[in-house]
DSSP file (Angstrom, degrees, kcal/mol; ACC not computed):
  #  RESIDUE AA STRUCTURE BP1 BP2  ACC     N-H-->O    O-->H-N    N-H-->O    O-->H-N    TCO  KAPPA ALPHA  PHI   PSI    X-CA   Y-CA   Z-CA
    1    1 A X              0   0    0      0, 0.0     3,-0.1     0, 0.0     0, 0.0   0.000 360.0 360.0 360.0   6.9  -43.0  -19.5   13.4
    2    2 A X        +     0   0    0      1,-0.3     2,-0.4     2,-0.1    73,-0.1   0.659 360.0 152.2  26.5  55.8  -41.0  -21.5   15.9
    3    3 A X        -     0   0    0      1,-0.1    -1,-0.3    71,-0.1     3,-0.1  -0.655  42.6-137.0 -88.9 145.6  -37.6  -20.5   14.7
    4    4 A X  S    S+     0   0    0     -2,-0.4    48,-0.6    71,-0.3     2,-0.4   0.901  72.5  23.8 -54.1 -49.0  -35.1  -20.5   17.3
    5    5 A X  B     -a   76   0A   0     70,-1.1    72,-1.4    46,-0.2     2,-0.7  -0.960  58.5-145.5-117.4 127.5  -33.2  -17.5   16.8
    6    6 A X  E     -B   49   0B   0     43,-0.9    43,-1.5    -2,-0.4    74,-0.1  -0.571  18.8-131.9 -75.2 120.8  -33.5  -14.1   15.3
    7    7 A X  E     -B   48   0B   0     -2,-0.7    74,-1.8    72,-0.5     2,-0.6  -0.439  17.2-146.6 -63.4 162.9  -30.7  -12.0   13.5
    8    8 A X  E     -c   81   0C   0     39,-2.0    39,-0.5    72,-0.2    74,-0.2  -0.893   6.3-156.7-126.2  92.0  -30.2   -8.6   14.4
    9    9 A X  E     -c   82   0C   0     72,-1.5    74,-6.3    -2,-0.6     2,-0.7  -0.560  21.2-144.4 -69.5 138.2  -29.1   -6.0   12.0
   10   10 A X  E     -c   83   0C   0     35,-3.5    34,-2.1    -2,-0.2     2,-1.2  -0.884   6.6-152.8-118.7 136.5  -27.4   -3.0   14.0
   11   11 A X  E     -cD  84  43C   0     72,-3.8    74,-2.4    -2,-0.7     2,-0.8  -0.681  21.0-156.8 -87.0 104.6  -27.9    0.6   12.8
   12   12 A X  E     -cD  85  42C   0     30,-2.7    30,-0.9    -2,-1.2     2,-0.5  -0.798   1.5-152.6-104.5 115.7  -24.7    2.0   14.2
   13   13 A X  E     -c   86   0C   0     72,-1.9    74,-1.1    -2,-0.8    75,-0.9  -0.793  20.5-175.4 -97.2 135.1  -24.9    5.8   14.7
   14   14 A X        -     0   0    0     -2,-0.5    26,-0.3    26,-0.4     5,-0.2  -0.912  33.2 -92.4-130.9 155.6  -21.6    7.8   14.5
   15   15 A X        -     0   0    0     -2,-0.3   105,-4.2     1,-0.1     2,-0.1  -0.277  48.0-156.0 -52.8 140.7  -20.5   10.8   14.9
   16   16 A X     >  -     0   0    0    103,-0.2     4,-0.9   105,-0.1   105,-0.2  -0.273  33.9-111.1-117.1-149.2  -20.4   12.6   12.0
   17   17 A X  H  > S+     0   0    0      2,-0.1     4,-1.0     3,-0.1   104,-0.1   0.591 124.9  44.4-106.9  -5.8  -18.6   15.7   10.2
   18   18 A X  H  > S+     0   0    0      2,-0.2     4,-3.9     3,-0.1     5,-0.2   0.845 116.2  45.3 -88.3 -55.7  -22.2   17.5   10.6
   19   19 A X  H  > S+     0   0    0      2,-0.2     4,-1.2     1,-0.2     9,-0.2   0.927 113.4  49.7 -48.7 -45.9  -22.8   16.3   14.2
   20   20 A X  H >X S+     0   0    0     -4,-0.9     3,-2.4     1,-0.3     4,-1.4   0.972 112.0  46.5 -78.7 -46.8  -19.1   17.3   15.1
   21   21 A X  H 3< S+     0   0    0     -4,-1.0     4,-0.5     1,-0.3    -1,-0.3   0.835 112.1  58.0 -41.0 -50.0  -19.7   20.9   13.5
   22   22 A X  H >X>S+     0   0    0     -4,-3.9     5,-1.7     2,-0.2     4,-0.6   0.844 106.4  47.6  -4.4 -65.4  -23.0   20.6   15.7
   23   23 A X  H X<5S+     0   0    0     -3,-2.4     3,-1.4    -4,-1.2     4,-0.3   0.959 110.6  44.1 -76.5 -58.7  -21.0   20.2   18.6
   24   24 A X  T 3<5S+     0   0    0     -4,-1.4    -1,-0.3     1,-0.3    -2,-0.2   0.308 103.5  62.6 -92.9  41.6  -18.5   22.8   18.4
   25   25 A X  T <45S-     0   0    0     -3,-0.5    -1,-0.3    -4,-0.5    -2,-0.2   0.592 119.2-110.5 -95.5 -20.9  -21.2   25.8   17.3
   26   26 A X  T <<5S+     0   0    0     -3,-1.4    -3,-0.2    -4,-0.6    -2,-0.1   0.656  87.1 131.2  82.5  31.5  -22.7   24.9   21.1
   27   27 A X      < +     0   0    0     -5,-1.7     2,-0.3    -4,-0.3    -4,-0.2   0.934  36.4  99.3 -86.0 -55.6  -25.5   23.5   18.9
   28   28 A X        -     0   0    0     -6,-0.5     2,-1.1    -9,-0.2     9,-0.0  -0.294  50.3-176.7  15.4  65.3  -25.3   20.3   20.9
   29   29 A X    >   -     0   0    0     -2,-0.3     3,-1.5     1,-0.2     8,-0.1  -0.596   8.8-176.9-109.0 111.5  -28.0   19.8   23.6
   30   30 A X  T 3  S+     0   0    0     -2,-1.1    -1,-0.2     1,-0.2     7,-0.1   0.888  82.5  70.7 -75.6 -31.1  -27.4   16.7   25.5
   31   31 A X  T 3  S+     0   0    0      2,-0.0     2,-0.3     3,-0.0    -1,-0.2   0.462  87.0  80.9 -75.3  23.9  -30.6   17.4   27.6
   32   32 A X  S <  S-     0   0    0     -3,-1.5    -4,-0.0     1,-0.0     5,-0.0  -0.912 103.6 -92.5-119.4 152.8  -32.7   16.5   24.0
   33   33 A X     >  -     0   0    0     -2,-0.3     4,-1.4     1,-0.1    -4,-0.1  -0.160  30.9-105.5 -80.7-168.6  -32.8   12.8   23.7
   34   34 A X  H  > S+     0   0    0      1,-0.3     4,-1.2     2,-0.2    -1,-0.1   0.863 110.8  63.6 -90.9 -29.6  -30.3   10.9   21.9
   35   35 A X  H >4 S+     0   0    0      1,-0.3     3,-1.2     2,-0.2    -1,-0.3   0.930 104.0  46.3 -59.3 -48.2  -32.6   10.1   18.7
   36   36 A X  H 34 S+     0   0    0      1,-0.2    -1,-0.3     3,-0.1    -2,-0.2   0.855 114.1  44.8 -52.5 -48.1  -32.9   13.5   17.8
   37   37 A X  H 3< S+     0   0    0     -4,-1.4     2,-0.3     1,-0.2    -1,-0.2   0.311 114.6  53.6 -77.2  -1.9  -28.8   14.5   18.1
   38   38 A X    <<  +     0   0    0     -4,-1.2    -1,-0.2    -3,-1.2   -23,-0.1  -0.850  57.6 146.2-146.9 100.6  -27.8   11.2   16.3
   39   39 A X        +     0   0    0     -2,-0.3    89,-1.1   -25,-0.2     2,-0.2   0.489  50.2  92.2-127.1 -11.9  -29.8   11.0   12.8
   40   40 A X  E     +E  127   0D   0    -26,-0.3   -26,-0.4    87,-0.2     2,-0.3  -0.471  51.3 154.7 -77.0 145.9  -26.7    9.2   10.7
   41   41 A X  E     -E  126   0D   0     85,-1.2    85,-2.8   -28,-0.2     2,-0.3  -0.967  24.7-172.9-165.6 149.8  -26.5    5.4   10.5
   42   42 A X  E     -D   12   0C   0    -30,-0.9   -30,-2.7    -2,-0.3     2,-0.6  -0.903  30.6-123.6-103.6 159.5  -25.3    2.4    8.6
   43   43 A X  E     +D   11   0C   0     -2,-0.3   -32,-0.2   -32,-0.3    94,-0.1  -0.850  49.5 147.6 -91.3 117.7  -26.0   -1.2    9.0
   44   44 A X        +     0   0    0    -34,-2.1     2,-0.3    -2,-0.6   -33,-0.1  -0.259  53.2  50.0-144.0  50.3  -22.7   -2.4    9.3
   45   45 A X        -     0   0    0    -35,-0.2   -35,-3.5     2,-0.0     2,-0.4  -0.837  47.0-178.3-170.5 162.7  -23.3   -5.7   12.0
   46   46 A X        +     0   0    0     -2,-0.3     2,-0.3   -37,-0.2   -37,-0.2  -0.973  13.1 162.8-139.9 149.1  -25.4   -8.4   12.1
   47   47 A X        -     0   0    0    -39,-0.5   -39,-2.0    -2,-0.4     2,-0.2  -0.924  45.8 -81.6 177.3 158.7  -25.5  -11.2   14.9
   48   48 A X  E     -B    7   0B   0     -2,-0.3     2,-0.3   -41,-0.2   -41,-0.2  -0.418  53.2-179.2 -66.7 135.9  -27.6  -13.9   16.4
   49   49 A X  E     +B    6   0B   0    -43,-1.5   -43,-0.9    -2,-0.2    -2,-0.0  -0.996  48.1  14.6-143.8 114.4  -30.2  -12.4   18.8
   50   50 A X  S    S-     0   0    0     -2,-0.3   -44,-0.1   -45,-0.2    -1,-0.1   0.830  74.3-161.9  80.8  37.2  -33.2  -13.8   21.2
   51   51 A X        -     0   0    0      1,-0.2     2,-0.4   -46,-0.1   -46,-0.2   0.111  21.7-106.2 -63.2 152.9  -32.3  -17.7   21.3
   52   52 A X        -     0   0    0    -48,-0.6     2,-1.4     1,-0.0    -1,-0.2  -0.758  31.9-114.1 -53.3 111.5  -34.7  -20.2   22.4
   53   53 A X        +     0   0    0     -2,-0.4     2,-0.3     2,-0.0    -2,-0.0  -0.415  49.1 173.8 -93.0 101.6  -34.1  -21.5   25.7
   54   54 A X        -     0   0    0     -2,-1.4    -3,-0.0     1,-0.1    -1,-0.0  -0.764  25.7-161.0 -60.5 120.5  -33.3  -24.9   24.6
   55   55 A X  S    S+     0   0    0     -2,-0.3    -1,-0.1     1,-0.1    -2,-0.0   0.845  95.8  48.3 -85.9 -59.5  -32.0  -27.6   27.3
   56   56 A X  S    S+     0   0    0      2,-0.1     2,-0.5     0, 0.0    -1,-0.1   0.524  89.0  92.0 -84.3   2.7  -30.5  -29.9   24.7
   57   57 A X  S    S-     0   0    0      2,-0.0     2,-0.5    11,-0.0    13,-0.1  -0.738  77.7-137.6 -81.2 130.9  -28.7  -27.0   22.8
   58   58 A X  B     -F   69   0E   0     11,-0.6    11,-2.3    -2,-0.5     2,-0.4  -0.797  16.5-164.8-112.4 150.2  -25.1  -26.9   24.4
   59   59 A X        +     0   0    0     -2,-0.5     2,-0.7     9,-0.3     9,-0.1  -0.774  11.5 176.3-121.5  54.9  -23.5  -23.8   25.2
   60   60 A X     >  -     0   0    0     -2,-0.4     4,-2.5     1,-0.2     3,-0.3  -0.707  12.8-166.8-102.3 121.0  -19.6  -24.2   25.9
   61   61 A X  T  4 S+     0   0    0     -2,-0.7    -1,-0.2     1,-0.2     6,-0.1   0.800  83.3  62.7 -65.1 -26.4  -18.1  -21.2   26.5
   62   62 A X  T  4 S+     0   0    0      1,-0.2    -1,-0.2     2,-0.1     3,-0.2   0.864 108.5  47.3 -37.1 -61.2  -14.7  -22.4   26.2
   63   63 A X  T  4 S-     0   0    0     -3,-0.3     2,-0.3     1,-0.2    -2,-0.2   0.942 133.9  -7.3 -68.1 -62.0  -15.6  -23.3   22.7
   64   64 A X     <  -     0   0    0     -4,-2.5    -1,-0.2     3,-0.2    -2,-0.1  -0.977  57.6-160.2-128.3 123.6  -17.4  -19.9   21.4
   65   65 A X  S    S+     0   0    0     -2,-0.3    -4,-0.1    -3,-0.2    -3,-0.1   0.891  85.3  50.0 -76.5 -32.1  -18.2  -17.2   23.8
   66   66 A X  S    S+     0   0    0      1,-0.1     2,-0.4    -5,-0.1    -1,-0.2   0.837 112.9  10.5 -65.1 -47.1  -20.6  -15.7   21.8
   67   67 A X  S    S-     0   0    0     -7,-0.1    -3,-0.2    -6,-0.1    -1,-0.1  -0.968  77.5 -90.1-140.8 170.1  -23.2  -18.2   20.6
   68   68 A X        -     0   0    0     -2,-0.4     2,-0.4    -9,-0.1     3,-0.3   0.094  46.4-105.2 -52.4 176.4  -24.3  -21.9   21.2
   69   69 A X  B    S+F   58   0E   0    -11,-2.3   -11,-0.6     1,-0.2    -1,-0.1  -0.983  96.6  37.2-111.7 128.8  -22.8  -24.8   19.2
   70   70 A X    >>  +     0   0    0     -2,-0.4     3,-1.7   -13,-0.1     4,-0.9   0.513  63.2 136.7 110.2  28.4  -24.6  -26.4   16.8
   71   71 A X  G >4  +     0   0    0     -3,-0.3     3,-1.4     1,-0.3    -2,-0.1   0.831  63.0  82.8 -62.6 -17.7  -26.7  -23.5   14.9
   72   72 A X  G 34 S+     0   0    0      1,-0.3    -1,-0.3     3,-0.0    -3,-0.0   0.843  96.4  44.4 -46.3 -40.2  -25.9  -24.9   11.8
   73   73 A X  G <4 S+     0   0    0     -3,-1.7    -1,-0.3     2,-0.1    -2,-0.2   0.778  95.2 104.5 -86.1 -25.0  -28.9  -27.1   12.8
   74   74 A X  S << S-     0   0    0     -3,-1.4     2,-0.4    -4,-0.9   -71,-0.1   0.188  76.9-109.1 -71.0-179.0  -31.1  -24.5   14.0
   75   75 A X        -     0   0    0    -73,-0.1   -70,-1.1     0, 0.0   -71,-0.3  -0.841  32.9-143.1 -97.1 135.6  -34.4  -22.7   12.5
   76   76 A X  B     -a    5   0A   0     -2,-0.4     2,-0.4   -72,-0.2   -70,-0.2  -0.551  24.9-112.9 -86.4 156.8  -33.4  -19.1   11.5
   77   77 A X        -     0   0    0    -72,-1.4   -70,-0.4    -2,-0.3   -72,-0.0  -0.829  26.7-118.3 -89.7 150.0  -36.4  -16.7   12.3
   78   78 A X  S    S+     0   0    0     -2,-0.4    -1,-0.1   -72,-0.1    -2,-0.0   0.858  93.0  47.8  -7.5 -84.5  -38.1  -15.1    8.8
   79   79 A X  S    S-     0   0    0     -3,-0.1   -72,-0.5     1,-0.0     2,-0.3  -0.073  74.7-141.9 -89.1 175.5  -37.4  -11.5    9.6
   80   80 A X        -     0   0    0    -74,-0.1     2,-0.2   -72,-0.0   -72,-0.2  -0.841  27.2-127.0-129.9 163.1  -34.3  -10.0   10.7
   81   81 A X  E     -c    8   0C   0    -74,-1.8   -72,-1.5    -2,-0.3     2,-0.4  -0.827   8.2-133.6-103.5 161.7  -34.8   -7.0   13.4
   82   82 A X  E     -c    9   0C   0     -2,-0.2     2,-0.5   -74,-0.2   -72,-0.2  -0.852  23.9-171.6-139.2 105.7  -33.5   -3.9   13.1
   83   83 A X  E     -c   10   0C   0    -74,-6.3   -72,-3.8    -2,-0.4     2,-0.9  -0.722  20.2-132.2-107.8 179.8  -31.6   -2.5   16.7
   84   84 A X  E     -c   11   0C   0     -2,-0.5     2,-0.5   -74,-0.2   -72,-0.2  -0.918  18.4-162.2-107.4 105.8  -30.4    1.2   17.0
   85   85 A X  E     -c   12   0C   0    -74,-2.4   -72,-1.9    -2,-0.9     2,-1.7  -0.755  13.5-166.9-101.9 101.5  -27.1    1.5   18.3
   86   86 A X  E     +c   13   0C   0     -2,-0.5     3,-0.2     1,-0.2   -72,-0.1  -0.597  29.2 153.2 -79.2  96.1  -26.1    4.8   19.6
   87   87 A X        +     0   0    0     -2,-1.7     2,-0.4   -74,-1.1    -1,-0.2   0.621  67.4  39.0 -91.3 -24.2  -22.0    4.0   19.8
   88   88 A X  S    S+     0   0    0    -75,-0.9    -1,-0.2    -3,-0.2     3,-0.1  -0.940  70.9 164.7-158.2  82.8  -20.5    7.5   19.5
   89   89 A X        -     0   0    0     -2,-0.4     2,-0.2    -3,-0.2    -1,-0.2   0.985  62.3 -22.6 -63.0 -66.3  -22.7    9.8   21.4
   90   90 A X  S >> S-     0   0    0    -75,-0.1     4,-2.7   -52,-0.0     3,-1.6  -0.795  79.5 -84.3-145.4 174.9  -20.9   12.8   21.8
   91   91 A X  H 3> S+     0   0    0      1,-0.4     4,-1.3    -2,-0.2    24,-0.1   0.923 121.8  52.2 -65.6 -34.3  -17.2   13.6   21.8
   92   92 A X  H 3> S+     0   0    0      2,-0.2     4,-0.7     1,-0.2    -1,-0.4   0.414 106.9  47.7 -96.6  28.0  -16.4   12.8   24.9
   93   93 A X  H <> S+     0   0    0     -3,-1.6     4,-2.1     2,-0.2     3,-0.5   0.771 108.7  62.0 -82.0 -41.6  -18.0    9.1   25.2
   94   94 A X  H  X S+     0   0    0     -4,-2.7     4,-0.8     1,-0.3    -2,-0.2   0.603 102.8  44.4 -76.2 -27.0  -16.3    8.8   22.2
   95   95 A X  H  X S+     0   0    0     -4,-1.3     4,-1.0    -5,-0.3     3,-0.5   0.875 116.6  49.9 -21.8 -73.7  -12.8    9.5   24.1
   96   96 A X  H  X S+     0   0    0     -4,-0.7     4,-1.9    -3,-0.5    -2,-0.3   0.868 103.5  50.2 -73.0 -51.7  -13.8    7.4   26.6
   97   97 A X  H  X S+     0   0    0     -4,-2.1     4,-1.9     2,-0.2    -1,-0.2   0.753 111.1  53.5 -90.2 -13.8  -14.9    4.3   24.7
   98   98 A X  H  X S+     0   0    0     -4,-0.8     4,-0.6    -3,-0.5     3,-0.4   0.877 112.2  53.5 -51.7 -81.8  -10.8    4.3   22.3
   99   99 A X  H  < S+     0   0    0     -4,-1.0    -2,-0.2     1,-0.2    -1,-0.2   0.477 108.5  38.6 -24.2 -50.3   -9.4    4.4   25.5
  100  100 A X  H  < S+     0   0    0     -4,-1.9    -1,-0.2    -5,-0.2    -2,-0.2   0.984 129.2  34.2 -67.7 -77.0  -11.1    1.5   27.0
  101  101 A X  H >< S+     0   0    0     -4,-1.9     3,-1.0    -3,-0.4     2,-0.6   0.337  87.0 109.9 -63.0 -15.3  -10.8   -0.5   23.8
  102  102 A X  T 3< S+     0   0    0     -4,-0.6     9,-0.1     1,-0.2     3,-0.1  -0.661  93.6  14.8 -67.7 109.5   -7.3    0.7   22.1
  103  103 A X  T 3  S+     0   0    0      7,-0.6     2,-0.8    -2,-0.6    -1,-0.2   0.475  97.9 133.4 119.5  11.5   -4.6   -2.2   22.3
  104  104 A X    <   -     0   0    0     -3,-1.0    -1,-0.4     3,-0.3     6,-0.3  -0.817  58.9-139.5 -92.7 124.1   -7.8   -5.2   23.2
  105  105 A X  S    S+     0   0    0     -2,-0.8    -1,-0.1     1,-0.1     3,-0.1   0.656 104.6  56.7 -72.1 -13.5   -7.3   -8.1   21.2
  106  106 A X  S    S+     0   0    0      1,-0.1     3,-0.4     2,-0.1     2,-0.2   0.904 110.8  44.4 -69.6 -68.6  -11.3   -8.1   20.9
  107  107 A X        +     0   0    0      1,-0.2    -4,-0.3    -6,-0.1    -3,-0.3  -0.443  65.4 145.8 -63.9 110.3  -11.3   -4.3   19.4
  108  108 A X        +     0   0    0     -2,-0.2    -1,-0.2    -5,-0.1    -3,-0.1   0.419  65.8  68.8-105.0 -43.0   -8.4   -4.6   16.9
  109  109 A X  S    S+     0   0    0     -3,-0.4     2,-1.5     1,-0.1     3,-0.4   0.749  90.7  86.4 -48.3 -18.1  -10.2   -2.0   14.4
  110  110 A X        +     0   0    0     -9,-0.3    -7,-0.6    -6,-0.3    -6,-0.2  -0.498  45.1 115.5-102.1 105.7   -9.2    0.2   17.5
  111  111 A X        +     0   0    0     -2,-1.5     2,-0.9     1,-0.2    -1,-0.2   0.640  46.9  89.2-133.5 -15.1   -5.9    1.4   17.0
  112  112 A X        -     0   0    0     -3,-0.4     2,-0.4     1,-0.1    -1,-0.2  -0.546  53.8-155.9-105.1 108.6   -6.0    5.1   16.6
  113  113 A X        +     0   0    0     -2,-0.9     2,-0.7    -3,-0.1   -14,-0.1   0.398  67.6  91.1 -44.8 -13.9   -5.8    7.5   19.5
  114  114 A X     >  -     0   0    0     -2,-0.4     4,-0.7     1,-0.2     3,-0.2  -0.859  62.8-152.0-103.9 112.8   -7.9   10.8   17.7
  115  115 A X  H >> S+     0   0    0     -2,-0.7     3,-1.8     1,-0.2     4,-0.9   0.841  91.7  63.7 -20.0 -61.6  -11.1   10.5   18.4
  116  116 A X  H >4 S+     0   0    0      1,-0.2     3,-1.4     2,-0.2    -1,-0.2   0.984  92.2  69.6 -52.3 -50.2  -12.1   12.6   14.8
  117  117 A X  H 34 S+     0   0    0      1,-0.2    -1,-0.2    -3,-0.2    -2,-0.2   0.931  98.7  57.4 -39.6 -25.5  -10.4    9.3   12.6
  118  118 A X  H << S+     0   0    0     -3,-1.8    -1,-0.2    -4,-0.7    -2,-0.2   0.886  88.9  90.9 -89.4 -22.9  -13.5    7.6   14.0
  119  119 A X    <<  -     0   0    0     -3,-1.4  -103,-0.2    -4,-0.9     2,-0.2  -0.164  63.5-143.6 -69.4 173.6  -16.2    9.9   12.6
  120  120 A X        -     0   0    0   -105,-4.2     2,-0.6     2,-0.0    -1,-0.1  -0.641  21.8 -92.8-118.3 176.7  -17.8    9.3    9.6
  121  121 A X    >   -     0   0    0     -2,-0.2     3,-1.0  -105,-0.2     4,-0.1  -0.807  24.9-139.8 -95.0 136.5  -19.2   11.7    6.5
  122  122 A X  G >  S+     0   0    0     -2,-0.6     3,-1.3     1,-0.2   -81,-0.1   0.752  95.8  63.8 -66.3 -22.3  -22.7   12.6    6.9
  123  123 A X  G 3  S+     0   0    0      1,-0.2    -1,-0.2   -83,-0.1    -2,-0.0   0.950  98.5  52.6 -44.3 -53.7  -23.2   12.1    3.1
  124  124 A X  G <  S+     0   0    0     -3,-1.0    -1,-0.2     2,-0.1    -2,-0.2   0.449  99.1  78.9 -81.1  11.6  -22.4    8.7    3.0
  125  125 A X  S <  S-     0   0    0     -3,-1.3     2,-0.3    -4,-0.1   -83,-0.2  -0.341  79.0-111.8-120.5-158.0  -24.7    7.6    5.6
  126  126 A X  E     -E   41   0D   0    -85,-2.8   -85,-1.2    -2,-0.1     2,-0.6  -0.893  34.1-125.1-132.5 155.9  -28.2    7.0    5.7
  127  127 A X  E     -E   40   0D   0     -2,-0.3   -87,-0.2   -87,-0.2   -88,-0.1  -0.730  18.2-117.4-125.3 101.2  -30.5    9.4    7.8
  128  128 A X        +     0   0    0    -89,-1.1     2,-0.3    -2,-0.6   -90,-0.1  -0.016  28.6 178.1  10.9  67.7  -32.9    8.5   10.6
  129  129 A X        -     0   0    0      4,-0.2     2,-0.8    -2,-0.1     3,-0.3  -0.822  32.6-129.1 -77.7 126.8  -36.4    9.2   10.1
  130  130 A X  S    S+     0   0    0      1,-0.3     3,-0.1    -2,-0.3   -91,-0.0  -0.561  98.5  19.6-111.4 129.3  -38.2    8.1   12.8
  131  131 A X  S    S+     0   0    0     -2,-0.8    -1,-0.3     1,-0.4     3,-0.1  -0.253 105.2 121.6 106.8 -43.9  -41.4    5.7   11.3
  132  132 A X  S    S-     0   0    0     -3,-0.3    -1,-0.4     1,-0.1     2,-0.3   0.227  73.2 -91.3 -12.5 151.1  -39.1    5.3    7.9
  133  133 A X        -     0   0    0     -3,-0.1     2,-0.4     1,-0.1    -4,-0.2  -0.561  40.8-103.5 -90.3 157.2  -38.0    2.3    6.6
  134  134 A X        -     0   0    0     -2,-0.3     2,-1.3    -3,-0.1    -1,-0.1  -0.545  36.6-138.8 -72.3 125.0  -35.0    1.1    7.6
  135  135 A X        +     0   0    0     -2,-0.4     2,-0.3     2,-0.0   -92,-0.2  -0.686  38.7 157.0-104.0 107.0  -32.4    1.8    4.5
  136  136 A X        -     0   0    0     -2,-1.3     2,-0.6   -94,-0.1     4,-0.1  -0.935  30.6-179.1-118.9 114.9  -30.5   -1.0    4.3
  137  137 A X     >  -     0   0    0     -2,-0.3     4,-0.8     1,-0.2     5,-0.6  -1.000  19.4-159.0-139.4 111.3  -28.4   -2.5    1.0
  138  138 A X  H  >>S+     0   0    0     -2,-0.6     4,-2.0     3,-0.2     5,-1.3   0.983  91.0  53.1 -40.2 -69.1  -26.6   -6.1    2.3
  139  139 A X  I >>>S+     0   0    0      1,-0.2     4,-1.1     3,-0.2     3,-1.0   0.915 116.4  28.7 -60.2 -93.9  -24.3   -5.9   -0.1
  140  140 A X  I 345S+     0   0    0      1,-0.2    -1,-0.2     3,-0.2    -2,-0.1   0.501 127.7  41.6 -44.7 -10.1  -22.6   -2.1    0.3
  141  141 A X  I 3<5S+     0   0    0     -4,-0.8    -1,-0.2    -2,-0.3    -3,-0.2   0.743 131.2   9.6-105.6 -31.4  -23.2   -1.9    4.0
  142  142 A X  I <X5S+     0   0    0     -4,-2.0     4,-0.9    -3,-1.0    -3,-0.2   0.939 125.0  39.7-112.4 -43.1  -22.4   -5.2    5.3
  143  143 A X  I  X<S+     0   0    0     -5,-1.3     4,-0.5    -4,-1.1    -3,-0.2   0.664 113.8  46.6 -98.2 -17.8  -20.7   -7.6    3.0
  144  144 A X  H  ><S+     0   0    0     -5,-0.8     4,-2.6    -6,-0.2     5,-0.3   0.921 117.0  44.4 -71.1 -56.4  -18.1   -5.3    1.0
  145  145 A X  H  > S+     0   0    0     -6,-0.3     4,-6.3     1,-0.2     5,-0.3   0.969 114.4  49.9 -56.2 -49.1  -16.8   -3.5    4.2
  146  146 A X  H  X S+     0   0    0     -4,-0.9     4,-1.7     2,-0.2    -1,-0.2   0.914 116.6  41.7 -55.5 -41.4  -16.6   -6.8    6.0
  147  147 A X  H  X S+     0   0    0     -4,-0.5     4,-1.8     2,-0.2    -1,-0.2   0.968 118.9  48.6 -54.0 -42.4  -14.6   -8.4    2.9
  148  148 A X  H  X S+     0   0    0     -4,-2.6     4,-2.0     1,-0.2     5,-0.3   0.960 111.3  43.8 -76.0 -63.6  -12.9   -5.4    2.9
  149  149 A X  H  X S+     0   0    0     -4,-6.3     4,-3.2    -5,-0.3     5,-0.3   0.963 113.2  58.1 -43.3 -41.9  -12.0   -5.2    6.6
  150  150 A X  H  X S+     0   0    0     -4,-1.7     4,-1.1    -5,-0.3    -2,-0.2   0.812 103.5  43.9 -62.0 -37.4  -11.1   -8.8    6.4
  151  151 A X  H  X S+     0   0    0     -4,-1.8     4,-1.5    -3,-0.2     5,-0.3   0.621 106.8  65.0 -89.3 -14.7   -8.5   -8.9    3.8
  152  152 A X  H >X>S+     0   0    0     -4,-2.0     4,-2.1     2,-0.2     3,-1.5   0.951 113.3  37.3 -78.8 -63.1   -6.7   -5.6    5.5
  153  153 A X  H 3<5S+     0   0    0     -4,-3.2     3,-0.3     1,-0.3    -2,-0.2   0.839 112.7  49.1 -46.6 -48.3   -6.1   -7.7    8.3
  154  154 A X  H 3<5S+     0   0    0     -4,-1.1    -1,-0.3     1,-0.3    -2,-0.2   0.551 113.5  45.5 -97.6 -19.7   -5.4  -10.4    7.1
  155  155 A X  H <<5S-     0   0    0     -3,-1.5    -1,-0.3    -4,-1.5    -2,-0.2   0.599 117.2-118.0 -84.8 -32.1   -2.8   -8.8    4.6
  156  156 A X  T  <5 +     0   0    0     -4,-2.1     2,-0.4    -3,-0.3    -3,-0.2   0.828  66.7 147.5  78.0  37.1   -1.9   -6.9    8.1
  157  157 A X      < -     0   0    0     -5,-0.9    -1,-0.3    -6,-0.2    -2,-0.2  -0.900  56.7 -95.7 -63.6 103.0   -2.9   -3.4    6.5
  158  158 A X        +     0   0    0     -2,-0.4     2,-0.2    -6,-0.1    -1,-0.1  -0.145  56.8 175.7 -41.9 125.3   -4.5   -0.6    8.8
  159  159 A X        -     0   0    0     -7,-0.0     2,-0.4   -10,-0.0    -6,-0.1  -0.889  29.4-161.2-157.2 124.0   -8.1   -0.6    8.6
  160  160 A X        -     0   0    0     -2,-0.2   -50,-0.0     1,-0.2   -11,-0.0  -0.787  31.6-108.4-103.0 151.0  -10.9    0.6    9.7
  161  161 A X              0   0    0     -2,-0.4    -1,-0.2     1,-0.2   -15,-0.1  -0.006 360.0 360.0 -66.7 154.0  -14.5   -0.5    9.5
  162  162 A X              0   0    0    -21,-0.1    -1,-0.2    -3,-0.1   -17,-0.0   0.494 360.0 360.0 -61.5 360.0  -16.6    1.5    7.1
């Protein structure tokens, strides 16, 4: 359709309060792949994905590190794509990945040192069938939490992403 770029919804799988219960019954088989051990998800990011390689689109990093300058102008692609992000495998990536990111002025959302504050409840999320439709609501997954996140900072309130 000659759009330049696609968005990208991401289905962010987290640990949950079923997974963690999972984990310590020895229920847990890391030698099954990851889709099967991680069935919880929201769509809780969105971002530009698969640019055009365009010559005359300029690209200063200085300016934004993340995307080109001047999308305003550009053709959005039609569809949006849907990727699976497996962020909180097991307990101990999940260890691993505070640590790296607690006290980084990108990762602000990351401020608490117990692993468990980051899981979610397996109720409230949506669950991974694999040939399903994607369940997706804009408004309650993406744009209320983001509002939501946005004014706890900005109030300078502790907050974490839904």
């Amino acid at each position: 359709e000659g759009a330049d770029f696609v968005r990208a919804n991401q289905m962010e799988f987290a640990l949950t309060d079923y997974d963690v219960t999972t984990i310590e019954r020895g229920l847990d088989n890391r030698s099954q792949p990851i889709e099967q051990r991680r069935r919880h998800y929201r769509v809780t990011w969105r971002e530009f994905r698969l640019f055009r390689n365009d010559p005359a689109v300029a690209w200063d990093v200085e300016q934004n590190r993340q995307f080109p300058q001047n999308l305003s102008k550009a053709k959005i692609g039609s569809r949006a794509i849907f990727n699976r992000h497996y962020a909180h495998r097991d307990v101990e990536q999940l260890k691993t990945r505070i640590a790296v990111r607690r006290g980084s002025q990108s990762f602000t959302h990351v401020t608490d040192d117990d692993w468990r504050s980051y899981t979610q409840c397996a109720a409230s999320q949506h669950l991974w069938s694999p040939g399903a439709p994607v369940q997706y609501s804009p408004l309650t997954d993406f744009w209320i939490p983001r509002i939501q996140l946005e004014l706890a900072q900005r109030l300078g309130l502790s907050a974490k992403p839904a």
